[in-house]
C-alpha positions as CSV (number, residue, x, y, z in Angstrom):
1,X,0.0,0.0,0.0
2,X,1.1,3.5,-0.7
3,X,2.6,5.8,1.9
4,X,0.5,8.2,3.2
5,X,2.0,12.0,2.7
6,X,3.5,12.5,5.8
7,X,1.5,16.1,7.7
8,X,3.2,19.2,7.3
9,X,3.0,20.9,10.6
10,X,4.3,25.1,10.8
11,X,7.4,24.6,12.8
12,X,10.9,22.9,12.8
13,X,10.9,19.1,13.1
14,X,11.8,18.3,16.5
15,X,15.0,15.6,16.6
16,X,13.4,13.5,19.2
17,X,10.2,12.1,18.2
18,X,9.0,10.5,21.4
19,X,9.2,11.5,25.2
20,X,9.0,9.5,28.1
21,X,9.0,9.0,31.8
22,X,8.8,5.6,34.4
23,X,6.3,5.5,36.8
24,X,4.5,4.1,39.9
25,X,1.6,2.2,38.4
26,X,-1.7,3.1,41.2
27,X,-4.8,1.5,40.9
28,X,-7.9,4.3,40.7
29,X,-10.9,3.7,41.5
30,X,-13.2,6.6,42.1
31,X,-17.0,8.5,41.6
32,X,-17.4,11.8,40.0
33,X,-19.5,13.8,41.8
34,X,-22.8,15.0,40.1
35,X,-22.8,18.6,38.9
36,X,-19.4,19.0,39.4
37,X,-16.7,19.4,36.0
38,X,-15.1,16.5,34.8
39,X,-11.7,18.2,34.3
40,X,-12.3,19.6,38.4
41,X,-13.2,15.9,39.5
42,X,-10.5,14.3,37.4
43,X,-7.5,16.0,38.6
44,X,-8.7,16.7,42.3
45,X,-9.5,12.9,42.5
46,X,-5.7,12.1,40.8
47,X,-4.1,14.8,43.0
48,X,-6.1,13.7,46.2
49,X,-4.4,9.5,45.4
50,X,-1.1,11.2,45.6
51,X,-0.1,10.8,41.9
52,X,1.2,13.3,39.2
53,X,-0.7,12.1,36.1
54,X,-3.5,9.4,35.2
55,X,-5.2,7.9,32.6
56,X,-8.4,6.7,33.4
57,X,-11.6,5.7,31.4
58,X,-15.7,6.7,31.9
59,X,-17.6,3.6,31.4
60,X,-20.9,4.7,31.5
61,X,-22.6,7.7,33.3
62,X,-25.3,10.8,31.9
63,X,-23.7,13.8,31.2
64,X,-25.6,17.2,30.9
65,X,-24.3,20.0,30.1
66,X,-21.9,18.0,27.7
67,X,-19.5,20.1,25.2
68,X,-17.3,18.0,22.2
69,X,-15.5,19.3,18.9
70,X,-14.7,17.3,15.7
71,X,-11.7,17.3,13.9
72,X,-11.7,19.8,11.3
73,X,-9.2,21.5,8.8
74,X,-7.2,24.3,9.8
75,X,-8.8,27.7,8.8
76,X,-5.3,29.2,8.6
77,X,-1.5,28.1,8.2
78,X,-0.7,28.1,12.0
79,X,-1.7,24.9,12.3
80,X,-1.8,21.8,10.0
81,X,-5.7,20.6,11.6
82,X,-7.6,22.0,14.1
83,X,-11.2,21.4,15.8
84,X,-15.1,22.1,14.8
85,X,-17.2,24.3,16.1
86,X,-18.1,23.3,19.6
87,X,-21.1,20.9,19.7
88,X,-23.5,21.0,22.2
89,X,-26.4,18.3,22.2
90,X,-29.5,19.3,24.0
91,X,-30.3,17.3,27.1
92,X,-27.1,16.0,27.1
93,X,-25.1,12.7,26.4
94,X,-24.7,9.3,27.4
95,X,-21.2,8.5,27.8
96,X,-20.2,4.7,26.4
97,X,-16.9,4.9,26.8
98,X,-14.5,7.8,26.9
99,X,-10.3,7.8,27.8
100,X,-8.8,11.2,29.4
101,X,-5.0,12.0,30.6
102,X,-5.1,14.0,33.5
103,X,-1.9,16.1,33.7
104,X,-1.0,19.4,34.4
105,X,-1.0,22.9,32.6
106,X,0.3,26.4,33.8
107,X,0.2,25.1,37.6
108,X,-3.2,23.2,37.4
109,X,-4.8,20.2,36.9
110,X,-5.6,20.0,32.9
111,X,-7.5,16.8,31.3
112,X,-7.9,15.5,27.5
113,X,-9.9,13.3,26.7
114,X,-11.5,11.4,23.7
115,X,-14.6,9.1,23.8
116,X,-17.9,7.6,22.2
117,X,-21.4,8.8,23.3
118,X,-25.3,9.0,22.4
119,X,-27.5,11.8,22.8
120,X,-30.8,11.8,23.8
121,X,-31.8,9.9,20.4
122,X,-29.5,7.6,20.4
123,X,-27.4,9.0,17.9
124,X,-23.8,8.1,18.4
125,X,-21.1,10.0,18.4
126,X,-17.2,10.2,19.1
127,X,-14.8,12.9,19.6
128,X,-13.2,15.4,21.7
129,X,-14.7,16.1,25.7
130,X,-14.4,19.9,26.5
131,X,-13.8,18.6,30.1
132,X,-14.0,22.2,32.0
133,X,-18.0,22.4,30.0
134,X,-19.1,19.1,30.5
135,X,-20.4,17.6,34.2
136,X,-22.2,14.4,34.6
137,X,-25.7,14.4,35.3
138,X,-25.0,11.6,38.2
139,X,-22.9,10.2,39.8
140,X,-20.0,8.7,37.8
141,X,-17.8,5.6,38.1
142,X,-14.1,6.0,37.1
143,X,-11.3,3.8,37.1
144,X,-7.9,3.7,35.3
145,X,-3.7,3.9,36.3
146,X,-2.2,6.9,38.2
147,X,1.7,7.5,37.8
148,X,3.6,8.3,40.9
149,X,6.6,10.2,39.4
150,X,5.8,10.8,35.9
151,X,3.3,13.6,34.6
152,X,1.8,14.4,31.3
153,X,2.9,18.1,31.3
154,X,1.0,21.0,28.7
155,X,3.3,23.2,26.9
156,X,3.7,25.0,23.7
157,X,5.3,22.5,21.1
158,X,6.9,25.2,18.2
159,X,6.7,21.7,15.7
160,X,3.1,21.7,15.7
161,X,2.0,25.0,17.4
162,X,-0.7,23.3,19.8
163,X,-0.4,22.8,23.6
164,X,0.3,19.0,23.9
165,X,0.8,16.7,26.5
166,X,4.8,16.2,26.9
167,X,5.7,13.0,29.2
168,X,8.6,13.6,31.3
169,X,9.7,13.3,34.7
170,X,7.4,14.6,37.8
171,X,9.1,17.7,39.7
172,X,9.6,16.7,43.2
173,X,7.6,13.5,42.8
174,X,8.2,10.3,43.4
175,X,11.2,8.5,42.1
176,X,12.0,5.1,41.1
177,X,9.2,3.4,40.2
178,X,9.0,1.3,37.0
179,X,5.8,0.0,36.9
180,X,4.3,2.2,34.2
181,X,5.5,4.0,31.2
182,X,4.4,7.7,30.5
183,X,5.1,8.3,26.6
184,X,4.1,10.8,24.2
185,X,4.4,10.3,20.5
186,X,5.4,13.2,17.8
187,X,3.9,13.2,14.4
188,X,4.4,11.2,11.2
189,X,5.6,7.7,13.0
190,X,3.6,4.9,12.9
191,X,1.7,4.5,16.4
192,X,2.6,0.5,16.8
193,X,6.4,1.1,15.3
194,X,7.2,3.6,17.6
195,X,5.2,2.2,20.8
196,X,7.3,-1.1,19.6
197,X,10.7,0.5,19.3
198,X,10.4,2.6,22.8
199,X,9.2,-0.8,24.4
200,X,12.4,-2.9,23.4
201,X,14.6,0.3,24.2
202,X,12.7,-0.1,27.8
203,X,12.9,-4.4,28.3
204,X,8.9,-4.2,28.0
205,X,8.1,-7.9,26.7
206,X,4.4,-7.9,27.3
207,X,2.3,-5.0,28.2
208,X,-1.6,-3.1,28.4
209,X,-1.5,-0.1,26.5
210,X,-4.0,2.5,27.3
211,X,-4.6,6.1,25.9
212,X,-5.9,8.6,22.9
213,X,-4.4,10.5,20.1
214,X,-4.7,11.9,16.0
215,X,-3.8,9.6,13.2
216,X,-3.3,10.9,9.9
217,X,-5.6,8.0,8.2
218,X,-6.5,4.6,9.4
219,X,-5.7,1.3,8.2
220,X,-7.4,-1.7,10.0
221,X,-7.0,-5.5,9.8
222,X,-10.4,-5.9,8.6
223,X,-13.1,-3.1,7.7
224,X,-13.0,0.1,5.7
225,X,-10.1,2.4,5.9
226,X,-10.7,6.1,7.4
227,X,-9.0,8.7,5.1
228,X,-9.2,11.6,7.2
229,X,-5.8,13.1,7.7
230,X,-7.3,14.4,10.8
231,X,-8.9,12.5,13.3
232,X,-9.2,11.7,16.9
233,X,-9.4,7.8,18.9
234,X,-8.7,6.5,21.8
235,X,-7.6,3.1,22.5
236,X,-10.4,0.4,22.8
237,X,-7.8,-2.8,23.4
238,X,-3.9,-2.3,23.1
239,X,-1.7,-4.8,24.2
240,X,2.1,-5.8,23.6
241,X,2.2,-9.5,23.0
242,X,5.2,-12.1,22.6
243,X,5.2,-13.3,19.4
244,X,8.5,-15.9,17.8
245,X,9.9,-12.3,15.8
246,X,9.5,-10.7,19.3
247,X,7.1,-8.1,21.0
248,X,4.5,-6.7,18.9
249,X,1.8,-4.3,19.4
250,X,-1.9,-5.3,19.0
251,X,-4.6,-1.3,18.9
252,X,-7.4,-1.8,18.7
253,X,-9.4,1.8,18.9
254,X,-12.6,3.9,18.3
255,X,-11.7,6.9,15.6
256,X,-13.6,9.8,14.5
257,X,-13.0,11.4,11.1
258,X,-13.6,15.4,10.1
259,X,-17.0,14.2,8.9
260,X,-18.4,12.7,12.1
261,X,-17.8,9.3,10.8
262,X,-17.2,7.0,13.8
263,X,-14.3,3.4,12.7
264,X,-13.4,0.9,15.6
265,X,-10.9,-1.9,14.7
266,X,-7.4,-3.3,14.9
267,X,-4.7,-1.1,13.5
268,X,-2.4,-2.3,10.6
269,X,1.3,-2.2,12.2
270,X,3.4,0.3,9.9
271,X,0.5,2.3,8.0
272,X,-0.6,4.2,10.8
273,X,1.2,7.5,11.1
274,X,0.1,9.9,14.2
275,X,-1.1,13.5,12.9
276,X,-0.6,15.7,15.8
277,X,0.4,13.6,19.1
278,X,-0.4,10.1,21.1
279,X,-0.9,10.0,24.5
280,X,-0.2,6.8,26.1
281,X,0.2,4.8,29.5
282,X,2.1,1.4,28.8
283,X,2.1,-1.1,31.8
284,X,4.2,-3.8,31.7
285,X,3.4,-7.4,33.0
């Protein structure tokens, strides 16, 4: 199969396409409150359990008010994508299944997340949580990994001109644990490649891999292919397995295109290149 063209992003090409940071893995397991912000509940919650960063996943739960964008094309040449108009479904959603990184940004507790939900119809839909606008409608069950010692930090990436996630070393947090990998992925790699590559760097044989990101396009073991060179997912299934040519990596995810258009399936290794960034929480077994 052809190559996809690779994104052309404003800035310079950062040398070091990947960032990481070991971690004490912590079980979470937690309620949002009713009425109260996911992105407030999130990173109180995280802070509260002693860790720096998380990534946890929403199985379930009413949300109303409830705020999401799309992927869209860029209305300028700042940026190579950018988001839709915010959407804002009256009466609110049901969330399916959603994935957020809680980290920080300028001091504070930030979250992204991605995830699938239904409005009141039962339409489906998939995309990006404004976290700060959305609160659930009742209480919430949560669970996921925090990192002692490893945070998901916000700052301005000059490559891409967004504010992305950055995995690196928590200041003043705890040292020493290696239970859980923190990484962040740079455009125009393959997703499974690079996860694979930073994994045998790291001794990782056999992993879960959790998290959300863009893919420029989408090429799945079985099922149609998603064009978009803009998109957002988040991981459904994502494992590292043994296999007799070594450890490779099995995503399967949920993706949205510019159009709305909602894909799930298992990603093709080495035809999946990452459009803005990855976001990801490997824990080894």
């Amino acid at each position: 199969m052809t190559a996809r063209p690779p994104i052309a992003h404003p800035g310079p090409v950062a040398q070091r396409r990947h960032a990481l940071a070991w971690a004490r893995a912590v079980p979470l397991d937690f309620t949002l409150a009713r009425g109260e912000a996911v992105e407030t509940g999130l990173a109180k919650t995280v802070a509260a359990a002693g860790c720096d960063s998380a990534c946890v996943g929403i199985d379930g739960g009413r949300f109303d008010p409830f705020r999401y964008v799309l992927p869209a094309a860029s209305p300028d040449s700042e940026h190579a994508a950018w988001y839709s108009a915010t959407i804002a479904p009256e009466g609110g959603v049901t969330v399916e299944r959603a994935t957020a990184i809680v980290g920080r940004r300028d001091g504070a507790g930030f979250v992204h997340c991605h995830g699938l939900w239904q409005d009141e119809r039962g339409s489906p839909a998939l995309g990006h949580m404004l976290p700060s606008e959305s609160l659930p409608a009742e209480a919430v069950r949560v669970r996921g990994v925090g990192l002692r010692g490893a945070v998901f930090e916000s700052r301005h990436d000059p490559e891409t001109n967004f504010r992305l996630f950055a995995a690196g070393p928590a200041q003043g947090g705890e040292a020493g644990g290696r239970s859980a990998l923190a990484v962040t992925l740079r455009p125009n790699q393959d997703i499974s490649l690079a996860l694979e590559a930073i994994c045998r760097d790291g001794g990782i044989r056999r992993a879960t891999i959790l998290g959300i990101g863009s893919l420029n396009g989408a090429r799945f073991e079985s099922g149609p292919v998603m064009e978009s060179y803009a998109s957002e997912f988040f991981v459904t299934e994502g494992r590292l397995e043994e296999t007799p040519a070594g450890p490779v990596v099995r995503l399967d995810i949920a993706i949205v295109d510019m159009r709305g258009a909602i894909f799930h399936g298992r990603l093709v290794r080495g035809e999946n290149p990452i459009c803005v960034t990855a976001e990801l929480v490997v824990v080894p077994e």
